[in-house]
N, C-alpha and C positions, 0 to 999 in steps of 0.2 A: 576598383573603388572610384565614385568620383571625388573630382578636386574639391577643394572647400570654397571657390568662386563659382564655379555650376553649382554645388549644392546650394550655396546662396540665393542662387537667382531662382533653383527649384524651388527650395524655400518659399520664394515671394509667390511664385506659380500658387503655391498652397494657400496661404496665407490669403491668398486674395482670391483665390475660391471659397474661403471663409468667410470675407468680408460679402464676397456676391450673395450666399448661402442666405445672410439677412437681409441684405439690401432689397435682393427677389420676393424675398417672404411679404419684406412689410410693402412692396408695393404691386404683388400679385395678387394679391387680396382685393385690390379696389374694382378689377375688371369682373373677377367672381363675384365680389358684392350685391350686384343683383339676381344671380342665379342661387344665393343663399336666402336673400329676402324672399324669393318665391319657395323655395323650400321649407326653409324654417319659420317663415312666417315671423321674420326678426322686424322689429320698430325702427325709426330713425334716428331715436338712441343708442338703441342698443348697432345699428349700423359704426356711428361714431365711437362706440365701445370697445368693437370689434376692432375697429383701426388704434386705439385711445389704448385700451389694455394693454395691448402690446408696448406701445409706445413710451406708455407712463411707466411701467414697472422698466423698462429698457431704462429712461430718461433717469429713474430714480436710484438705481443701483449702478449706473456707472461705476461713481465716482468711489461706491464701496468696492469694486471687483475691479479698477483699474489702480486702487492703493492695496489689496488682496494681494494681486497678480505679483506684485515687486516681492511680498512674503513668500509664496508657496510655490513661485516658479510660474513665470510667465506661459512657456509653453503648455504646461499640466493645469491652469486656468482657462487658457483655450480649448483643449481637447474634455475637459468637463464640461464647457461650455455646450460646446458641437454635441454630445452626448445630448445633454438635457433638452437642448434646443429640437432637436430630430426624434425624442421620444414627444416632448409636447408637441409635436407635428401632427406624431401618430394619434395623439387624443385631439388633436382640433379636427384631423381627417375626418373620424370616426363619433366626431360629436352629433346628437339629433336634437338640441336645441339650441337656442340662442344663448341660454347661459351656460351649456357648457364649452361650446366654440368658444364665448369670451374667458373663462376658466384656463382652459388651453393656452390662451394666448396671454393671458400673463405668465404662465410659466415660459413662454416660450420667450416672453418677454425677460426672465431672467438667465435665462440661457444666451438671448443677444448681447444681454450686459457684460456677461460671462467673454465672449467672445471680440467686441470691438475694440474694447481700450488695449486687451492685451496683443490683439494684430498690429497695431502701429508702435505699442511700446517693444515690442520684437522688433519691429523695422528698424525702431532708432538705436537699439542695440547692437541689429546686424551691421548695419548699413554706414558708412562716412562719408563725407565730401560730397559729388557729383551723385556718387552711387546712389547715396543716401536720396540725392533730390529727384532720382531718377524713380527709386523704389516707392515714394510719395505721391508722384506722379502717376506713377502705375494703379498704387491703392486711392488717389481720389478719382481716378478714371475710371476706377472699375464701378465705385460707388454711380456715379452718372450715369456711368452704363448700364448696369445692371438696374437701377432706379428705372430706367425705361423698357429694357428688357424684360422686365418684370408682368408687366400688362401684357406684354404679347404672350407671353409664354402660358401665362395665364388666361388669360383669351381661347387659347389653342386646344388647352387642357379642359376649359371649362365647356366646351363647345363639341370638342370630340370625342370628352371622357364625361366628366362631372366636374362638380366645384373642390369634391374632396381631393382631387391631384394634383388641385395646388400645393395642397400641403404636403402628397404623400412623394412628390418629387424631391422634397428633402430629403428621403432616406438613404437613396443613395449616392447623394452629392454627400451626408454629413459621414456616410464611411471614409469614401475618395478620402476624404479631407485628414479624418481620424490618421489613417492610413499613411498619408501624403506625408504628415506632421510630423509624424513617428520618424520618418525617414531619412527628412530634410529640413529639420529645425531644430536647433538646440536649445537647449533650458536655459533660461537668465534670470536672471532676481537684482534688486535693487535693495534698500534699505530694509532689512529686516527687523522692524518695530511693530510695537503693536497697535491694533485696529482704533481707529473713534469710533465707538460702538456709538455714543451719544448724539454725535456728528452725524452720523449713516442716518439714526434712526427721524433725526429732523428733517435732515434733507430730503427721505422718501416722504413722511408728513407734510411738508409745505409744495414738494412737488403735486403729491397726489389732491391735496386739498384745491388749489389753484388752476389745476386741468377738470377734475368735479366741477367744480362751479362754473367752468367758460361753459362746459357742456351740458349742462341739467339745468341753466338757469333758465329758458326757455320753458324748461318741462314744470320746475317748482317755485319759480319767480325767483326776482331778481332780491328784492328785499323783502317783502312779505308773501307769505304760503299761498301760491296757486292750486297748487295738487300734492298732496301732503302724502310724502317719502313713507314707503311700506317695506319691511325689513323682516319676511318673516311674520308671527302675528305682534309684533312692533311696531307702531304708526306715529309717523313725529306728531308729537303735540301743540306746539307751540305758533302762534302767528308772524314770527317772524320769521324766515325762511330758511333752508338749511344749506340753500345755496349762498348766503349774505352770512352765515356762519363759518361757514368752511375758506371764504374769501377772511377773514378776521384770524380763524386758524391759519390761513397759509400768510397772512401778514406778521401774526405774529410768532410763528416757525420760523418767517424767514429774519428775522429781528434773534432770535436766540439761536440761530444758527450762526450767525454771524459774527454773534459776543460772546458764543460759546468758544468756536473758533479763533478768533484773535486771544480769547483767555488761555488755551492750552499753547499756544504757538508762543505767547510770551514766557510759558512757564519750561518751553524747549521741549515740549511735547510732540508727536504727529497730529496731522489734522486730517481728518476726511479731503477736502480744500485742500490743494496746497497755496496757502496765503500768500506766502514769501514770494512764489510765481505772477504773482500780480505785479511785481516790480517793474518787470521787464515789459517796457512797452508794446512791444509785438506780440506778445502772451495775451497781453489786457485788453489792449485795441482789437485785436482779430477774435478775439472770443466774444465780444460784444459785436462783431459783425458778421460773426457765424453766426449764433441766436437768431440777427433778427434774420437776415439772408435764408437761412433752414424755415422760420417764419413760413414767408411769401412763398417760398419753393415747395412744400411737400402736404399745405390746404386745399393746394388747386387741383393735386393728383386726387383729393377727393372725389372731388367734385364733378369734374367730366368726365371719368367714365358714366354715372348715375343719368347724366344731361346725354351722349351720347348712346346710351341704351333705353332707357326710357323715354327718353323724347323724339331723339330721331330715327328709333327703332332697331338698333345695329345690332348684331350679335356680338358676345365675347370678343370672338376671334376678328371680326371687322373692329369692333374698339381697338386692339390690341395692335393690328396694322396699322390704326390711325395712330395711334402714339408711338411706333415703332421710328417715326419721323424725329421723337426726341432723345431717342437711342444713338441713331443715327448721328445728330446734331452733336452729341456728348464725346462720342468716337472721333468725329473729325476734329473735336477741340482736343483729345490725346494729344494728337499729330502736330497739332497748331501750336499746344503749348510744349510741348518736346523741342520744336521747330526753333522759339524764342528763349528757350530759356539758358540762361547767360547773357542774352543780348538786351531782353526789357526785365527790368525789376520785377519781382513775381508782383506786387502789391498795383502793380498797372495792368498785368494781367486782369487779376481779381478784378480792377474796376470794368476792366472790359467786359467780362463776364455779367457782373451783375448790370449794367447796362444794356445786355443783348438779351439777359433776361429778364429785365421791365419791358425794352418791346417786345420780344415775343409774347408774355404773358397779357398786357395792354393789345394785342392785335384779336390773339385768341378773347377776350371779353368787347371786342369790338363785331367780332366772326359772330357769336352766337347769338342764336333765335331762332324760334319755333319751326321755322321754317329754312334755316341753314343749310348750306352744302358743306360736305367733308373736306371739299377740296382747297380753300381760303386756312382752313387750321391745316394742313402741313407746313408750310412756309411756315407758318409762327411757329409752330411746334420745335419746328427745327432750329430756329431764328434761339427759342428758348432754350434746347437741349446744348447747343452751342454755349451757350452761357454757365449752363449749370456744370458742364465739362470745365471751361476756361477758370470757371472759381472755384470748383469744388478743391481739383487737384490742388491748386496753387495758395488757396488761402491755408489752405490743411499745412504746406511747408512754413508760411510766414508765422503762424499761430508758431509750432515748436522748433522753427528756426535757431533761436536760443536756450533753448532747455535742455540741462545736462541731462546724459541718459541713465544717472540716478533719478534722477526725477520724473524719467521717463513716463511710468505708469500712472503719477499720480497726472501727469501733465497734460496725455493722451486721455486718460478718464475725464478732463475740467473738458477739453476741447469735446469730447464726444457729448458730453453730457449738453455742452452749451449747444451744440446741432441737436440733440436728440430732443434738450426741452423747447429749444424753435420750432421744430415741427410736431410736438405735442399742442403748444401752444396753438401754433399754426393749422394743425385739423380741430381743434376746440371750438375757433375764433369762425376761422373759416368755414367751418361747417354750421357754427351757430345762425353765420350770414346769409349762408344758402338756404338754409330751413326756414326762419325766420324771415326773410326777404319773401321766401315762394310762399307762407302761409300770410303775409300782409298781401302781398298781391292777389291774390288766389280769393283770397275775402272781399277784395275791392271789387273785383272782376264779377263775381257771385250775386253782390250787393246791389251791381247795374243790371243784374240780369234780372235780378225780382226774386232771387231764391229764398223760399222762408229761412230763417236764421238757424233752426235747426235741420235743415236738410242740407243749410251752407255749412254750419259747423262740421255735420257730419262727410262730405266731399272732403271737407280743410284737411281735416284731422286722418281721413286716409290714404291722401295725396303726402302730407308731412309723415304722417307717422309709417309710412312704408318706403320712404326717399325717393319717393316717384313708382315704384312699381306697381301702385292703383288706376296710372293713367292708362296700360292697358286696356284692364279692364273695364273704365267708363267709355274708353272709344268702341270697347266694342257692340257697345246697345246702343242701336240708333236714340235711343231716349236721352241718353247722358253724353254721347258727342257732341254735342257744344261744350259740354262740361270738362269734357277731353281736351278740346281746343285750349280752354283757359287755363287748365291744371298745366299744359304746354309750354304756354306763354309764358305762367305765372314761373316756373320750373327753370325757364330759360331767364328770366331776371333775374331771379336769384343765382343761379351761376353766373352771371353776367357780373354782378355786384361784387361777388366772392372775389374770379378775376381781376378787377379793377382793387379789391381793397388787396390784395395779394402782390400787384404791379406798387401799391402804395408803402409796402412794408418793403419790398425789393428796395424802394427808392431810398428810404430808413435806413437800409441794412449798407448802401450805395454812400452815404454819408455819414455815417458811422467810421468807413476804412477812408476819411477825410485826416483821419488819424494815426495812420499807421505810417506815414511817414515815406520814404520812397522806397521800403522793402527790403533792403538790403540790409547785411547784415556780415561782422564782423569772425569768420569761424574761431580764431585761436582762439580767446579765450574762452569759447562753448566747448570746444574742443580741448582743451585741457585743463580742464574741470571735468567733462566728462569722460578723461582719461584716467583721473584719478579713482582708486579705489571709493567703493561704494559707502563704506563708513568713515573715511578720512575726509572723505568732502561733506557728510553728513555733521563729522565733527568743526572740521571750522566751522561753516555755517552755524552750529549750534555757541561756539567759542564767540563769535562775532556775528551777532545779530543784525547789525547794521551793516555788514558787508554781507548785503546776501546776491542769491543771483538775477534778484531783481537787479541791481548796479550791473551785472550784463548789458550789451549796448543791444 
């Protein structure tokens, strides 16, 4: 038999091959992304679909499957997770259009939801003191890691196999894991109450409305109908836009989510939310500096692969070696911050981090152009992966530093959700810049050349609406290379600009944790709070509203 300290740390082995199992997915896809556009013949929305579907259905169900998870057993939430997730694998594999790939990937997107909150709220269960900071460390490592890992691996797959083995390499990492789980993790639960159905169902409403419109506003206008939404034989009607609609739904979703929320909390209800967690500084502060920090970090992974395959030519598996540099970068920051911790407050960590990764990402948007060598983006690559290592691991401890592990799943669900909807945000925003920047350029450039307006439009619109994968093609008739040159150029600004607004939301995310204080953190009474049984401390708390554990230090 082993002891119950090896099965612990096996345990975490597992667990954080769970966490890898998504991390990989959602960023293996970007290096495939152009071996899909040539096959399926997908647009540059539906490119950001592809990334966006997952993302948002992820982003939007957290917060209902990491308050779930506490009811029906944390572990048995994960391993339904890993289930669902590895079968929509096998349907995104085996998809042959672009909408059913995206179909795929939102279920697969509820399958990661399934799976993230409940890995860290097992951790805080298992895990106490050092251990605890250690096993933190291990799962924000892996996230960094694996975030970069992901392109190579994908790269490799896409280059030596096809695009479908990115997906179909999940199936048998998601047995391992099934398997692993079974073995070396035990069952926990938290507050057994029941669900905010009302809650859940606004939160996915104003997420989903708010990531729609960053993304489609380009396609159907910003406030009035550009290119009027087709649904079936259903055609919007109206002149004002549906993208200016859906921004008004996600404002006022998030307006009644919010008074919906405080209304059940006052009446000692559960919330989807846990409101009461907002007390605690560290909770509050660091979830507003995850958001915007996940922002900056996970737009740019868009974006160069697209600029790396279609402009400078490179295959999968060369893109994948190029970013392999930020793999790399994230591994050494394990070490680095294993090395410091005890000795600098994590919250200075974190700042170091997100300052290694403004310059790198600022260096990388300095590096590109039409005509760039690979060799200027390692250094940066690495300069960033170092960054996203040193903050991922250590902002993840400062965020649920305080939070009893009753509270665990709802706590882990606010924190994943607030990463998840930064880089929903963040490929929205950031992908609107890159599109939108390369089709202003790309019209200018056309404009000086004397191209009639409709032979310009039609270059614009196959340049944009394939994310670069048309500029093959015009390079290779001597007739349209010129036209190849600019669609280049144009392709490399607009990445260029993405970078730079990406290095600007880092900075955001940089002075946001101006807030948190100097990191530290007081364990006894987190620690015996969260010693107490699971409905004894749900009932003070409910006895004494205003001694909640926000008043935690």
């Amino acid at each position: 038999m082993m002891s119950s300290a090896r099965r612990r740390w096996a345990g975490l082995v597992f667990i954080s091959v769970a966490v890898a199992l998504i991390i990989v997915d959602s960023t293996i896809i970007n290096v495939a992304i152009p071996a899909i556009v040539e096959d399926l013949g997908i647009t540059s929305s539906e490119v950001q679909w592809v990334q966006e579907a997952y993302t948002l259905v992820f982003a939007s169900l957290l917060l209902v499957f990491g308050s779930l998870a506490d009811r029906v057993g944390r572990r048995r939430m994960l391993l339904i997770g890993v289930v669902v997730f590895t079968l929509a694998s096998v349907g995104a594999a085996l998809a042959s259009s672009g909408g059913l790939l995206i179909a795929a990937r939102f279920v697969q997107g509820v399958g990661g939801a399934m799976i993230l909150p409940t890995t860290l709220s097992l951790l805080n269960a298992t895990f106490r003191g050092r251990e605890r900071a250690i096993a933190f460390a291990v799962w924000g490592s892996t996230i960094g890691g694996m975030a970069a890992v992901g392109p190579l691996l994908g790269g490799w797959l896409t280059t030596e196999f096809s695009w479908h083995w990115a997906f179909l390499i999940n199936v048998p990492l998601g047995i391992l894991i099934v398997i692993g789980v079974l073995l070396t993790v035990d069952e926990s639960r938290g507050d057994a109450q029941s669900i905010d159905v009302v809650g859940a169902l606004l939160s996915v409403i104003t997420v989903g409305a708010l990531v729609f419109g960053l993304i489609e506003g380009r396609t159907y206008g910003w406030l009035t109908t550009e290119k009027h939404l087709t649904i079936g034989d259903w055609t919007w009607p109206w002149d004002v836009s549906p993208v200016a609609v859906a921004f008004v739904i996600a404002a006022v979703g998030l307006a009644a989510f919010i008074a919906w929320g405080l209304h059940r909390r006052r009446a000692g209800k559960p919330t989807i939310l846990a409101f009461g967690l907002f007390r605690i500084p560290s909770f509050r502060n660091g979830n507003i500096a995850a958001m915007v920090v996940a922002l900056g970090e996970f737009g740019l992974i868009l974006a160069l692969p697209l600029w790396l395959q279609f402009v400078l030519g490179f295959q999968a598996v060369q893109t994948g070696l190029i970013l392999l540099a930020l793999a790399i970068g994230s591994f050494v920051a394990s070490g680095v911050a294993g090395a410091l911790s005890g000795r600098v407050a994590p919250v200075w960590i974190v700042r170091a981090g997100i300052v290694a990764e403004i310059i790198g990402v600022a260096a990388v948007g300095f590096v590109i152009g039409p005509d760039a060598s690979w060799l200027p983006l390692i250094p940066a690559l690495f300069v960033y992966g170092l960054g996203v290592g040193l903050a991922t691991a250590q902002l993840t401890g400062v965020v649920l530093a305080d939070v009893p592990t009753a509270e665990g799943g709802q706590a882990s669900g606010t924190q994943s959700t607030a990463r998840q909807l930064g880089a929903a945000l963040g490929i929205a925003i950031l992908g609107t810049i890159l599109f939108s920047t390369t089709a202003t350029s790309l019209t200018a450039k056309l404009d000086d050349r004397g191209l009639p307006a409709d032979e310009r439009d039609q270059v614009v619109s196959s340049v944009v609406d394939s994310a670069g994968g048309a500029i093959a093609g015009l390079a290779a008739s001597p007739q349209t290379a010129p036209l190849a040159d600019d669609a280049k150029a144009a392709f490399s600004e607009g990445t260029k600009y993405a970078s730079f607004a990406a290095a600007g939301f880092l900075t955001l995310g940089l002075l946001a944790t101006l807030s948190l204080g100097n990191g530290s953190r007081r364990d006894e009474p987190a620690e015996v709070e969260a010693a107490e049984p699971a409905g004894a401390a749900a009932s003070v708390r409910h006895r004494h509203p205003r001694h909640d554990v926000g008043d935690l230090p």
